[in-house]
C-alpha positions as CSV (number, residue, x, y, z in Angstrom):
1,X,-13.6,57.0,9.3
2,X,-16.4,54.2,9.9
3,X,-14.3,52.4,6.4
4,X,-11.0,52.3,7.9
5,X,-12.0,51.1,10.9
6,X,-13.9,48.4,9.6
7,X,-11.0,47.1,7.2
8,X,-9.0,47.2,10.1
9,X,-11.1,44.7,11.5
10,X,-11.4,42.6,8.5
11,X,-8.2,42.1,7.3
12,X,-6.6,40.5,10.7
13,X,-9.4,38.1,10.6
14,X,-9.4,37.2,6.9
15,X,-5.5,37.0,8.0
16,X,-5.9,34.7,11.0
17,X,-8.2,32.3,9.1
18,X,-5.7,31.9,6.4
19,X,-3.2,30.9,8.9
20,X,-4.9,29.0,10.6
21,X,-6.1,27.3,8.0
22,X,-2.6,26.5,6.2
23,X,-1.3,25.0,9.9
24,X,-4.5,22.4,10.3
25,X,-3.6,21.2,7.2
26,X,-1.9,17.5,6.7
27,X,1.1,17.6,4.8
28,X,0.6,15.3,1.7
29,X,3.8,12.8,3.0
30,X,2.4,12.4,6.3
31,X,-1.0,11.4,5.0
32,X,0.2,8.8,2.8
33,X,2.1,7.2,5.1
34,X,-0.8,7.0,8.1
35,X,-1.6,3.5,7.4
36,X,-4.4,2.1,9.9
37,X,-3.3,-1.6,8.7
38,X,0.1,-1.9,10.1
39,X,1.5,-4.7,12.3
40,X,4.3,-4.1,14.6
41,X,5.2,-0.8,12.3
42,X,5.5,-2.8,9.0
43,X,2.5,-2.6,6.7
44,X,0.9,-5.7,5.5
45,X,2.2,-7.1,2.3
46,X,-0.6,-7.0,-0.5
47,X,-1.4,-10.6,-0.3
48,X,-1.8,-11.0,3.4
49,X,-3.5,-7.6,3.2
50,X,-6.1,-8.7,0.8
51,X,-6.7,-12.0,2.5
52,X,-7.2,-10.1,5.7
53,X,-10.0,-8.0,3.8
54,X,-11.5,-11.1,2.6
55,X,-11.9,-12.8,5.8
56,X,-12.8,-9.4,8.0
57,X,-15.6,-8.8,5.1
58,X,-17.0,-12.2,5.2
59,X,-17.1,-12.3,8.8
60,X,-19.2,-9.2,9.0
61,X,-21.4,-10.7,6.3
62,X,-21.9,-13.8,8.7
63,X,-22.5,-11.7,11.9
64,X,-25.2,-9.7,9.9
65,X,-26.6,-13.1,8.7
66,X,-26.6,-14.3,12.5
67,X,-23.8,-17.1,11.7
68,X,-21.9,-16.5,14.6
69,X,-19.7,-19.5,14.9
70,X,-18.9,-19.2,10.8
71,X,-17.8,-15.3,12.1
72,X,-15.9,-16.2,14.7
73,X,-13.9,-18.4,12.8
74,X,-13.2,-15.9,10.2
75,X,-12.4,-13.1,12.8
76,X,-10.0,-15.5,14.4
77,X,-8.5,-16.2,10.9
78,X,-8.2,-12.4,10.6
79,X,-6.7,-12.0,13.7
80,X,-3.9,-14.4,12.8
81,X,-2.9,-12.3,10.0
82,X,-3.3,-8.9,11.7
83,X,-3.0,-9.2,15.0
84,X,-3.1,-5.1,15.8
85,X,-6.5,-4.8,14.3
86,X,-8.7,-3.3,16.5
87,X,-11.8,-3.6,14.6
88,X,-11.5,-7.6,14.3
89,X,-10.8,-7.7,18.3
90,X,-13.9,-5.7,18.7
91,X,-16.3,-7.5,16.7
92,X,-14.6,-10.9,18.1
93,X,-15.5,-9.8,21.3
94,X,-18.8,-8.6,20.5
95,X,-19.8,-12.0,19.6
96,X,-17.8,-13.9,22.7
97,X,-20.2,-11.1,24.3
98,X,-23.4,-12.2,22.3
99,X,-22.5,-16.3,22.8
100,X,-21.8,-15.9,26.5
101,X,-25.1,-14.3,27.0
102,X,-26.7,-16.9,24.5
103,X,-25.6,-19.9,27.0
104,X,-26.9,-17.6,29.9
105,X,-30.0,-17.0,29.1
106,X,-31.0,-20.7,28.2
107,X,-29.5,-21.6,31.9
């Protein structure tokens, strides 16, 4: 008695993680298309997306370095080129952030 009771209990929940399993699952079409490099629903063309690789790359190069003019001009230059991309607008302001205080601190 203590056997059937006990695959009673086993197969629902090998059953429910199976299922629940299959629906938290991303179909493979909707994962190619989710594109976090997309302006105004149009992905980047390769060129522009390279360029815009470039110049985000280098400008967190310069930030590590502590060039902070040469990354803001390199974060603006990305900007231009993707102007949805959070992670430039963050890092831009970061260092509007880090040059405000700069000039505040030697006031």
């Amino acid at each position: 008695m203590k056997v059937k009771t006990t695959t009673y209990l086993i197969f629902p929940s090998i059953a429910f993680a199976l299922v629940l399993s299959l629906c938290s699952c991303k179909s493979s079409a909707s994962a190619k298309n989710s594109n976090p490099e997309k302006t105004n629903g149009a992905e980047l063309a390769d060129k522009d997306r390279v360029n815009f690789e470039y110049l985000f790359f280098n400008a967190n190069k310069e930030k590590v370095l502590g060039n902070y003019e040469l990354a803001e001009t390199y974060y603006s230059q990305a900007l231009r080129i993707n102007p949805n991309s959070a992670a430039t607008m963050y890092e831009l302001a970061n260092i509007y952030l880090f040059q405000n205080n700069k000039i505040k601190h030697f006031l």
